[in-house]
N, CA, C and O atoms as a Tinker XYZ file with bonds, in Angstrom:
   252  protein
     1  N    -21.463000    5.189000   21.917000    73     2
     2  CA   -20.094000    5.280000   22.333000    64     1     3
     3  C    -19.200000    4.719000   21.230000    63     2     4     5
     4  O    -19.351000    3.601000   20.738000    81     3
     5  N    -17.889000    5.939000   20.754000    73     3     6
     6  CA   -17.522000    5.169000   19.823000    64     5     7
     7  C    -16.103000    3.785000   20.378000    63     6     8     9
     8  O    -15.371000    3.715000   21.365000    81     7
     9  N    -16.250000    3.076000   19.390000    73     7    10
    10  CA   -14.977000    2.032000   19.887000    64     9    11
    11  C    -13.614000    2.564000   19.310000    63    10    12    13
    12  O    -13.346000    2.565000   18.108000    81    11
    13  N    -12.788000    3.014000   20.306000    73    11    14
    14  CA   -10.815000    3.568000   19.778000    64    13    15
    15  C    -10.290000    2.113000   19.597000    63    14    16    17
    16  O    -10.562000    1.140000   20.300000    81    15
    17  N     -9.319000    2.182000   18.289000    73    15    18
    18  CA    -8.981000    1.142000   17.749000    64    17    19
    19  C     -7.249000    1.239000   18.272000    63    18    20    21
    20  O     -6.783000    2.362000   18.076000    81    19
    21  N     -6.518000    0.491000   18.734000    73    19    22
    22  CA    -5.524000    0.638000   19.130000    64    21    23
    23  C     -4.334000    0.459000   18.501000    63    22    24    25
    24  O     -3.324000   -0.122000   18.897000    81    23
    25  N     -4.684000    1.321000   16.927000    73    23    26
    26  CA    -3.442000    1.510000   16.493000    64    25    27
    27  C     -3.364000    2.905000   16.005000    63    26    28    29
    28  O     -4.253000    3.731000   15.799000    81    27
    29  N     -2.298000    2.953000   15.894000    73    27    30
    30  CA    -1.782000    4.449000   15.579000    64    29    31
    31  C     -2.409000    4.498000   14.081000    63    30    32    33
    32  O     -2.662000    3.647000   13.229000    81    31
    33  N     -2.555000    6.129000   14.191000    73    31    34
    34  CA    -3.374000    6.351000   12.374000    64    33    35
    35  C     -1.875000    5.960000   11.553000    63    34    36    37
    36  O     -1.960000    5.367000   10.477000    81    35
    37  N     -0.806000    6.242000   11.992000    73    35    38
    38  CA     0.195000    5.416000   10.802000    64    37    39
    39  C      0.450000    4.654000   10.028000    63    38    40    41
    40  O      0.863000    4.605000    8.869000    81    39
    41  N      0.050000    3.798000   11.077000    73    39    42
    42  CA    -0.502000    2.297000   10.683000    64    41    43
    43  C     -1.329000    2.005000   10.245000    63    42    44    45
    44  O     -1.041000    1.221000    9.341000    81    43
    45  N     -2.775000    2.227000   10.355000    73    43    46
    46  CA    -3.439000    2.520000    9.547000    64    45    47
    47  C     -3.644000    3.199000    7.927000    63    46    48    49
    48  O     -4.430000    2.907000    7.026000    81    47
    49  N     -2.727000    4.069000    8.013000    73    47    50
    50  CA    -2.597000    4.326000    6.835000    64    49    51
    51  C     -1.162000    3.501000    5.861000    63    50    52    53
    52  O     -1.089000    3.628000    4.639000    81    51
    53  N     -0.617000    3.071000    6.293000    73    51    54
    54  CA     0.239000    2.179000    6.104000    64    53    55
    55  C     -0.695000    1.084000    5.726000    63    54    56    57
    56  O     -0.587000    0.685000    4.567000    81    55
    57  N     -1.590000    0.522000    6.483000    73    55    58
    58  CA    -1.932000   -0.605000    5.884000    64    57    59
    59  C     -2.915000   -0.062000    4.623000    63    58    60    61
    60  O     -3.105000   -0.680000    3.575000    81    59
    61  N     -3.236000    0.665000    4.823000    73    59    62
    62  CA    -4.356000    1.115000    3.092000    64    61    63
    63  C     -3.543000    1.296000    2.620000    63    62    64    65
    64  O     -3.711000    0.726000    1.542000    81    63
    65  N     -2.382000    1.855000    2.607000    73    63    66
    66  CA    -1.628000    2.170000    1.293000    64    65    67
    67  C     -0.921000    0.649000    0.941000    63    66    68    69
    68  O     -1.046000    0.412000   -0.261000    81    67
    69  N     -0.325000   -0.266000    1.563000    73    67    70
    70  CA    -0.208000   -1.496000    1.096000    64    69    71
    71  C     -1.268000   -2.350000    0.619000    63    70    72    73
    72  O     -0.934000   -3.352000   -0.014000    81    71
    73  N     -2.814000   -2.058000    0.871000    73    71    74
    74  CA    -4.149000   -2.908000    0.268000    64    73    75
    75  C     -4.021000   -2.254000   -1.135000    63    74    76    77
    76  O     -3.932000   -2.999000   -2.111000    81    75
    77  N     -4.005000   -0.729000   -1.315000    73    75    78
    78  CA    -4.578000   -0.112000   -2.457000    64    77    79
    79  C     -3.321000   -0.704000   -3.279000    63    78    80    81
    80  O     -3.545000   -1.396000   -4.273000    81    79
    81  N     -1.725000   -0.377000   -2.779000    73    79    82
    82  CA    -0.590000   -0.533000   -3.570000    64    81    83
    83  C     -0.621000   -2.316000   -4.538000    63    82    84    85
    84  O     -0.275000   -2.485000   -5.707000    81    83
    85  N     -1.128000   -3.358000   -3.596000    73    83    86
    86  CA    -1.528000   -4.669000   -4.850000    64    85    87
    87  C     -1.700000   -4.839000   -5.545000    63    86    88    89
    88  O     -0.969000   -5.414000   -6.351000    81    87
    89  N     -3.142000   -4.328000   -5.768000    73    87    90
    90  CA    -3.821000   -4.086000   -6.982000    64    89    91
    91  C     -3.464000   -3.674000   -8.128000    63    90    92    93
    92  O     -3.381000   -4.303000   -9.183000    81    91
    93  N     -3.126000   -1.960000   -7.772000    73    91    94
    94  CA    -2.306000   -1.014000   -8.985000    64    93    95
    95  C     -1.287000   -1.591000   -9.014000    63    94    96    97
    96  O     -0.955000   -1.419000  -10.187000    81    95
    97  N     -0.211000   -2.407000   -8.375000    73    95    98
    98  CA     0.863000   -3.577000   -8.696000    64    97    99
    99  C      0.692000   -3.885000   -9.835000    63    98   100   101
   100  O      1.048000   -3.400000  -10.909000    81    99
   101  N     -0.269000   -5.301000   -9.348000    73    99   102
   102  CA    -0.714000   -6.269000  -10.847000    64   101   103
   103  C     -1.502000   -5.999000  -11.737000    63   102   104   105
   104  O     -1.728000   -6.862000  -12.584000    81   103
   105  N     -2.183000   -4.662000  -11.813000    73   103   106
   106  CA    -2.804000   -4.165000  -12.585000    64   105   107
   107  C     -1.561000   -3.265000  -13.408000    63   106   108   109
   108  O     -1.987000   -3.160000  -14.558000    81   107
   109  N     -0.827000   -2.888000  -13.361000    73   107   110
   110  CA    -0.144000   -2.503000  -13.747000    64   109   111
   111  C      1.339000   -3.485000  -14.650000    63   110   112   113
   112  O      2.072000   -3.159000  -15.583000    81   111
   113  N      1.261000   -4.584000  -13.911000    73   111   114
   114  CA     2.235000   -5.682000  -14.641000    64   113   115
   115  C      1.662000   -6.097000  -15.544000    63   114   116   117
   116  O      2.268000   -6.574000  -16.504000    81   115
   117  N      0.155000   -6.022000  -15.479000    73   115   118
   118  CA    -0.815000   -7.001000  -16.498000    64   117   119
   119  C     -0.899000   -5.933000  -18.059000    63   118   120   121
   120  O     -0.834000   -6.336000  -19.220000    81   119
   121  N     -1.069000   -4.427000  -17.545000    73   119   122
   122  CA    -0.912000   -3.795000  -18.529000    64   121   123
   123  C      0.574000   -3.462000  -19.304000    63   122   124   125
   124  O      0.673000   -3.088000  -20.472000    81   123
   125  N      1.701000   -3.694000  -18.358000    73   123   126
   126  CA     2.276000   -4.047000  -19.314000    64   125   127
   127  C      3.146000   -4.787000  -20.486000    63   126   128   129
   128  O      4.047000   -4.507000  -21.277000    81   127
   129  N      2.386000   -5.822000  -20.141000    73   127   130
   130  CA     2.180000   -6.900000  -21.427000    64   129   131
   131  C      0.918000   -6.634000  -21.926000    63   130   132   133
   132  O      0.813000   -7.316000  -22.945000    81   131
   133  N     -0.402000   -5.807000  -21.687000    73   131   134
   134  CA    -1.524000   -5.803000  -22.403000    64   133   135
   135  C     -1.402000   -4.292000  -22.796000    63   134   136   137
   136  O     -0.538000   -3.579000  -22.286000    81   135
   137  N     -2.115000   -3.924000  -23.533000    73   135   138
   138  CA    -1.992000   -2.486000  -24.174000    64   137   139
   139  C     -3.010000   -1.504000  -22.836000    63   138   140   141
   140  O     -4.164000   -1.656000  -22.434000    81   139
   141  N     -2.062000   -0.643000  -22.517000    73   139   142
   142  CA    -2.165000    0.432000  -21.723000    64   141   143
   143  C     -1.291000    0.950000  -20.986000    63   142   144   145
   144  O     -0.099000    0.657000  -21.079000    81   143
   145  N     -1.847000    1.948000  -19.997000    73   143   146
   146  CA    -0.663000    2.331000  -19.410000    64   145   147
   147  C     -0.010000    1.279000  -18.465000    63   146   148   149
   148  O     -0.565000    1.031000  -17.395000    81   147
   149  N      1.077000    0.686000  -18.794000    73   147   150
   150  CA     1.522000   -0.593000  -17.526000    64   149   151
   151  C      2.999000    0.045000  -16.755000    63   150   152   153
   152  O      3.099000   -0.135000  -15.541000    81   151
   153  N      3.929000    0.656000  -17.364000    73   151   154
   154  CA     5.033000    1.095000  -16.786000    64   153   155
   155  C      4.470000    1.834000  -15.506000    63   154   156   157
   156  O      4.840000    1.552000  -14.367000    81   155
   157  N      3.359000    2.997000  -15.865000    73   155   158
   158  CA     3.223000    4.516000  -14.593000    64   157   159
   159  C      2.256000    3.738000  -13.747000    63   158   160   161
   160  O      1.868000    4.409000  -12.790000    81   159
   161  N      1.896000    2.879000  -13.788000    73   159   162
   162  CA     0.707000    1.528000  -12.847000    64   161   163
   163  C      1.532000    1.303000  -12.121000    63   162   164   165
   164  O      1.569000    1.916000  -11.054000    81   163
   165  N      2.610000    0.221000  -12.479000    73   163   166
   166  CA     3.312000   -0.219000  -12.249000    64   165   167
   167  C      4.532000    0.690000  -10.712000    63   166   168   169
   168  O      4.924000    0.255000   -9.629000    81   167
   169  N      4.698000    1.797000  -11.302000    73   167   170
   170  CA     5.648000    1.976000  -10.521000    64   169   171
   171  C      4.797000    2.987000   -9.547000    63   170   172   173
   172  O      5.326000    3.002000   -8.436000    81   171
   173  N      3.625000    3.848000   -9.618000    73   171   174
   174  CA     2.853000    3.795000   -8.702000    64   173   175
   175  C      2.166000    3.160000   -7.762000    63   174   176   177
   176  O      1.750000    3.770000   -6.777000    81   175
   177  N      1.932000    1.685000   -7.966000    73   175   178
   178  CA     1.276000    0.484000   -7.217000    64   177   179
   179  C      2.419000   -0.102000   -6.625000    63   178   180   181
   180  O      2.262000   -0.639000   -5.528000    81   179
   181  N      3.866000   -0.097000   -7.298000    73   179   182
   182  CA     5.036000   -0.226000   -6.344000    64   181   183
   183  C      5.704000    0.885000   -5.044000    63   182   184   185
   184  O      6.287000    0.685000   -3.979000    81   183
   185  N      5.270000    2.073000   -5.773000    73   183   186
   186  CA     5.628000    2.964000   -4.442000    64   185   187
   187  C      4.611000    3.291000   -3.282000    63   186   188   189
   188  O      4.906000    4.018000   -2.333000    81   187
   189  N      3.379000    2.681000   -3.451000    73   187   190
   190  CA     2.342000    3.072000   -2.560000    64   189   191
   191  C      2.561000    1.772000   -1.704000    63   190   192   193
   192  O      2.274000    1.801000   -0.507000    81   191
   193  N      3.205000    0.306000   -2.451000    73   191   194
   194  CA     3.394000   -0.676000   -1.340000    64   193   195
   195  C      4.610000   -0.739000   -0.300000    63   194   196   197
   196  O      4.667000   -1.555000    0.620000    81   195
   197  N      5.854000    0.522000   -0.652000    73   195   198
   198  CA     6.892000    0.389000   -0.617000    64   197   199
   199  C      6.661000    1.645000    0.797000    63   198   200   201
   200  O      7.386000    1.757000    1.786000    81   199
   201  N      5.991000    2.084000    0.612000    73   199   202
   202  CA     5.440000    3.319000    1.701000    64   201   203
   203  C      4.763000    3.038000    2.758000    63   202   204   205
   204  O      4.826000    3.416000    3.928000    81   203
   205  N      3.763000    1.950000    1.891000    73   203   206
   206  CA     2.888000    1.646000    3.421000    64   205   207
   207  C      3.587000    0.334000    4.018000    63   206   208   209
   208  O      3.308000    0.127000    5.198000    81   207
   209  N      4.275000   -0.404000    3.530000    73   207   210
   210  CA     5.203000   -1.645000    4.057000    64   209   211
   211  C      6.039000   -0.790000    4.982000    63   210   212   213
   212  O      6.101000   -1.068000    6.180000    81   211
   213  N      6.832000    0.482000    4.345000    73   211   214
   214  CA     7.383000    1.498000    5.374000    64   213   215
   215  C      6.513000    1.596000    6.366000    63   214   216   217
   216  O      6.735000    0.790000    7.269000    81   215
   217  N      5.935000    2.039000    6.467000    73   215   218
   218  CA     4.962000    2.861000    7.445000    64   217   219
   219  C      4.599000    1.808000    8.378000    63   218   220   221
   220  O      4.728000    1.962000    9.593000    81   219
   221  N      4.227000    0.928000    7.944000    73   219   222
   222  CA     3.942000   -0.268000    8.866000    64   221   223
   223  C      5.064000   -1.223000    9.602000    63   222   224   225
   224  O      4.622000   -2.226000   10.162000    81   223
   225  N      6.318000   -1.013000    9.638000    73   223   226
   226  CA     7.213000   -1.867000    9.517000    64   225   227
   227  C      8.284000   -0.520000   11.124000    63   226   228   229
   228  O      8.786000   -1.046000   12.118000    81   227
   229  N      8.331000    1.001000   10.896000    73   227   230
   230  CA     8.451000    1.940000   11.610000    64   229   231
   231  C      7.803000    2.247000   12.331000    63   230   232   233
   232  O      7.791000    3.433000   12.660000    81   231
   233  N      6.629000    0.967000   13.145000    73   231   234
   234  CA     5.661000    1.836000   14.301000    64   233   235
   235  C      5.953000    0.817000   15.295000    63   234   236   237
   236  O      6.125000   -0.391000   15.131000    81   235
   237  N      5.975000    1.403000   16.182000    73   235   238
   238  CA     6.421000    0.964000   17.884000    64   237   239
   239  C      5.973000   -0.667000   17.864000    63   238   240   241
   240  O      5.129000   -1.220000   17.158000    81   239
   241  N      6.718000   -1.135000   18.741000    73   239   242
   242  CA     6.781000   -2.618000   18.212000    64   241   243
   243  C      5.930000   -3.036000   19.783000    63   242   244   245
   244  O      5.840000   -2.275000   20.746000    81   243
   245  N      5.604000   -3.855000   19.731000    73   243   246
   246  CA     4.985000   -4.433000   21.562000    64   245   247
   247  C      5.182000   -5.606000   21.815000    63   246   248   249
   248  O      5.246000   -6.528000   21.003000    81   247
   249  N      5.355000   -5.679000   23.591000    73   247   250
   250  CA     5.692000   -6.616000   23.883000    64   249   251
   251  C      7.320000   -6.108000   24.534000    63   250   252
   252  O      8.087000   -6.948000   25.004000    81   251
């Protein structure tokens, strides 16, 4: 029997896209002060946190 998790897939995906968005963050700040790509890191690891912070922040509130 499987176990239903009681959140909306929104949210869920909201929260992976704010885990994955960290990373490529500071991986991306780090590159650019270190040689690589750090600007397109950077503002990809910022819009994937800026989406799923959205996403998570627009789902039905309780209580």
């Amino acid at each position: 029997m499987r176990r239903r998790l009681n959140m909306p897939s929104d949210r869920r995906i909201g929260k992976s896209l704010t885990v994955l968005g960290l990373p490529v963050s500071l991986a991306g700040a780090a590159f650019y002060v270190l040689p690589g790509p750090g600007f397109p890191l950077l503002v990809i690891g910022l819009s994937f946190l800026a989406t799923g912070l959205a996403m998570i922040a627009s789902g039905p509130r309780r209580g």
